[in-house]
Kinemage of the C-alpha trace (Angstrom):
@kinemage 1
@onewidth
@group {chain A} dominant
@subgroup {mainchain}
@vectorlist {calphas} color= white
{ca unk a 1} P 144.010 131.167 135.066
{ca unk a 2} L 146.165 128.635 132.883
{ca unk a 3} L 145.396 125.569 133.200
{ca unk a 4} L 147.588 123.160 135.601
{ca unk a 5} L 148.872 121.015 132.723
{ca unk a 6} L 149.862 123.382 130.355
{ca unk a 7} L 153.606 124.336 130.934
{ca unk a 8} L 154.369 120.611 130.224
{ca unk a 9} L 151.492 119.754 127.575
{ca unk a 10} L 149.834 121.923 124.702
{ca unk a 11} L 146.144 121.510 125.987
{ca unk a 12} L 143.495 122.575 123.261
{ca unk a 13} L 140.097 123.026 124.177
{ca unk a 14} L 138.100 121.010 121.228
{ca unk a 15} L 136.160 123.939 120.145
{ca unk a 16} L 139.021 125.205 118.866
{ca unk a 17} L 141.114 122.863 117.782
{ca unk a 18} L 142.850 123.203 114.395
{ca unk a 19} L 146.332 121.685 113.484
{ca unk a 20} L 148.279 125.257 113.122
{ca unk a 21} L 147.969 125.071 117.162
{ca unk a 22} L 149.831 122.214 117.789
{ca unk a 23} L 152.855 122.686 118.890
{ca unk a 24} L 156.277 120.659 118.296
{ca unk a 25} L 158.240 118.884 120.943
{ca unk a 26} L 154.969 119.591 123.799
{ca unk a 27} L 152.010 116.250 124.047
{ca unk a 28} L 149.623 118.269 122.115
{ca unk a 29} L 146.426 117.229 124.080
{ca unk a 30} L 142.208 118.030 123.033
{ca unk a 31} L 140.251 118.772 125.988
{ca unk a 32} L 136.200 118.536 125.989
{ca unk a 33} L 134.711 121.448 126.617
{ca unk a 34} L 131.991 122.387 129.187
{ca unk a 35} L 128.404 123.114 127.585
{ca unk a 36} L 127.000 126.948 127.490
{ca unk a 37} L 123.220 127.341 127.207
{ca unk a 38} L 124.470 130.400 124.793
{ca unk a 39} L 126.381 127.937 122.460
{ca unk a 40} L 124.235 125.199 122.236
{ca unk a 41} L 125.582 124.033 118.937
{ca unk a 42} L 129.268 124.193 120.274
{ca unk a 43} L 131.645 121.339 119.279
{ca unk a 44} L 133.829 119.344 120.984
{ca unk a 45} L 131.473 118.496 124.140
{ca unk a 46} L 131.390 114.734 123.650
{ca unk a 47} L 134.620 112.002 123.315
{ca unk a 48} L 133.039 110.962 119.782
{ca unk a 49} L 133.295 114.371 118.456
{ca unk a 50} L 137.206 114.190 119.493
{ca unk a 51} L 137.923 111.301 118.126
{ca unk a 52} L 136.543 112.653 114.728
{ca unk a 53} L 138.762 115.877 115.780
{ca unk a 54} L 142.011 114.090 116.207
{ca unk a 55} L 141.284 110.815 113.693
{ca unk a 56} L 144.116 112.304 111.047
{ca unk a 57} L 146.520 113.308 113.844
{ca unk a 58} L 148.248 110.757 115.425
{ca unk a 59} L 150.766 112.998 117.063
{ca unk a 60} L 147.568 114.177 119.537
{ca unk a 61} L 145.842 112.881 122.378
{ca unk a 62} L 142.439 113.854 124.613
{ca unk a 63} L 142.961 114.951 128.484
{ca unk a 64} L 139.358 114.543 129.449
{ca unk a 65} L 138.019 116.181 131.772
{ca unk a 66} L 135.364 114.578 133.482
{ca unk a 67} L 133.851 117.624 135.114
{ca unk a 68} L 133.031 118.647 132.017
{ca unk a 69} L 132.041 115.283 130.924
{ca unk a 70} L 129.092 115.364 133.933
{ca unk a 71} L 127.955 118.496 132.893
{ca unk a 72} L 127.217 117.999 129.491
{ca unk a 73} L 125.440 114.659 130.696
{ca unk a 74} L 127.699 112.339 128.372
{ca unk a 75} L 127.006 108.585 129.161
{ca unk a 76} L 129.558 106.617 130.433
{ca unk a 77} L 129.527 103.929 128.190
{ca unk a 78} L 130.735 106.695 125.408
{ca unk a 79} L 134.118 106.645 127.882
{ca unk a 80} L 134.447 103.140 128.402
């Protein structure tokens, strides 16, 4: 299932994110990601780690979701 934004943005799930998948002319967006017991080391599940993600692009911006944000237990004083 795509996800609902993506026919008007370019969302990138963080764990992924690299600059050859931004795309031109689309709000290139990083989304966290949701924690998996079988990645525990997996990137990209806190705002802080985005930030570092996305420090050298300008051009990009974070959708985050906040689902994802409960599960991996993220405080919210790392959102505000």
């Amino acid at each position: 299932m795509n996800h609902p934004f993506e026919k008007k943005y370019n969302v990138i799930h963080a764990d992924i994110f690299s600059s050859n998948l931004l795309q031109p002319n689309m709000l290139n967006l990083i989304e966290n990601v949701r924690w998996r017991s079988d990645m525990p080391n997996r990137k990209g599940r806190y705002l802080k780690e985005i930030v570092e993600f996305i420090k050298d692009y300008p051009e990009v911006g974070i959708a985050y979701d906040l689902s994802h944000g409960h599960i991996n237990r993220e405080p919210l004083e790392e959102i505000l």
